[in-house]
Phi, psi and omega in degrees: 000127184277125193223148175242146172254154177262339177301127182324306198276317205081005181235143213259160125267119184257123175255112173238123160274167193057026180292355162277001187220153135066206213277308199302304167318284178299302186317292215295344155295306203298296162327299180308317177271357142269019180097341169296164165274166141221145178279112207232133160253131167207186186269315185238117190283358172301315189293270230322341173276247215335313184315318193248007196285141185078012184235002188351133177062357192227352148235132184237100194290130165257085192249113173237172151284118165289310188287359188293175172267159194097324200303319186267355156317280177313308213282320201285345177275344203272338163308300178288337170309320157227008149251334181095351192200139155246115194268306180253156154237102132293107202256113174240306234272142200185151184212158181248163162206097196288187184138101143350150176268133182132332193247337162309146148245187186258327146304349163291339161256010180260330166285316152295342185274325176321273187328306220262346186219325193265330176282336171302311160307321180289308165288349165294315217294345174285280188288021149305280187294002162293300188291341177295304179316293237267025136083055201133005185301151177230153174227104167290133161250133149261102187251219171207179207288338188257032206245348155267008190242184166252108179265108172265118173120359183232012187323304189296009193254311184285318150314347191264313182308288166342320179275319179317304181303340163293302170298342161260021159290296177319308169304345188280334149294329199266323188268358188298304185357296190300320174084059164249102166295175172195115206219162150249134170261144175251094180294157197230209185279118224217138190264110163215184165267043154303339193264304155326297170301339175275341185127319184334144173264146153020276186292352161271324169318287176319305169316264182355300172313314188280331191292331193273335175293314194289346181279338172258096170358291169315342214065353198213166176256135186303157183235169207285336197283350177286316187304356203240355150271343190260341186267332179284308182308317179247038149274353201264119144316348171303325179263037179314319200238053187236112207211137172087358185277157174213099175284112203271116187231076208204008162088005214077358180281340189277337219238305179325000000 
């Protein structure tokens, strides 16, 4: 994948969360086979090694909590510690906790608005002044394609994504001064293991699947490498003056 770098040295450091699986995974490749460094944050350091196999010097596994308390804080020094620079911040790491309302508990929302909204905040509001230095920083958000819409059983995921999105607008405006871009991909249904991480059995996962499939023009469900091109493009200095934006990568469903 062809990418232009902003960096003096011609080579970026790319920080990606949620980086052990899925869409977090296929970016911090897609970056690494343009030639960047990247940085994958998760929770659990087994993906994050699948995550670098074959990327040898050019994925670099980190595994903290972004939602922890400290955590973006920590993540982010230990980044200038050892690459010395931050160019992209990709904030991908996100969790769903389904449910009707009457069945919620408050960890179930208080752990997404943690993940989905308050570590995005805290960690751009860390990796400002590295990106504000490299002189051209972008911050990609990942929300998703229903995050306008009315999702029943998943409101607070889709509500937590809405707000993302809000925040990268806002941001988009507060940082250009500094000459910080800030854009979104909003992915549509996507073959990842998310339906595995909520828990869902076999068999409700293939239900899910087939309703959001029967739901997209395209017909088919998206796979992470596309969402990881659509993520590369608005990170590429090509897209200097690409800003404020939330890019719907869905299949046509947002439209539909």
């Amino acid at each position: 994948m062809d990418t232009t770098h902003s960096s003096a040295s011609g080579q970026r450091i790319i920080l990606v969360t949620g980086g052990g699986t899925g869409i977090g995974r296929a970016t911090a490749r897609a970056f690494a086979e343009g030639g960047d460094r990247v940085v994958v944050v998760g929770r659990r350091p087994g993906p994050l090694e699948e995550t670098a196999a074959g990327h040898a010097g050019a994925i670099h596994p980190l595994p903290d909590d972004v939602s922890a308390p400290g955590g973006p804080e920590r993540i982010v020094a230990r980044v200038l510690e050892t690459h010395g620079r931050i160019d992209v911040l990709v904030n991908n790491a996100g969790i769903v906790r389904g449910g009707p309302l009457g069945s919620l508990t408050a960890e179930d929302v208080s752990a997404q608005l943690a993940t989905n909204l308050v570590a995005p905040v805290l960690l751009t509001q860390a990796a400002l002044p590295a990106l504000e230095a490299a002189g051209g920083g972008v911050v990609v958000n990942i929300s998703t394609a229903v995050a306008q819409r009315g999702w029943p059983g998943s409101s607070v995921y889709a509500a937590s994504k809405a707000a993302l999105d809000c925040l990268t607008r806002s941001w988009a405006v507060e940082l250009a001064p500094r000459g910080v871009r800030v854009a979104a991909v909003a992915p549509g249904a996507v073959e990842t293991p998310i339906g595995e991480h909520q828990g869902l059995s076999p068999e409700r996962q293939a239900e899910v699947r087939a309703w959001q499939v029967a739901r997209t023009p395209l017909g088919r469900l998206g796979t992470p490498e596309e969402i990881a091109w659509a993520v590369c493009r608005l990170a590429d200095a090509r897209a200097s003056f690409l800003t404020g934006v939330v890019l719907y990568a869905d299949g046509g469903a947002s439209v539909a």
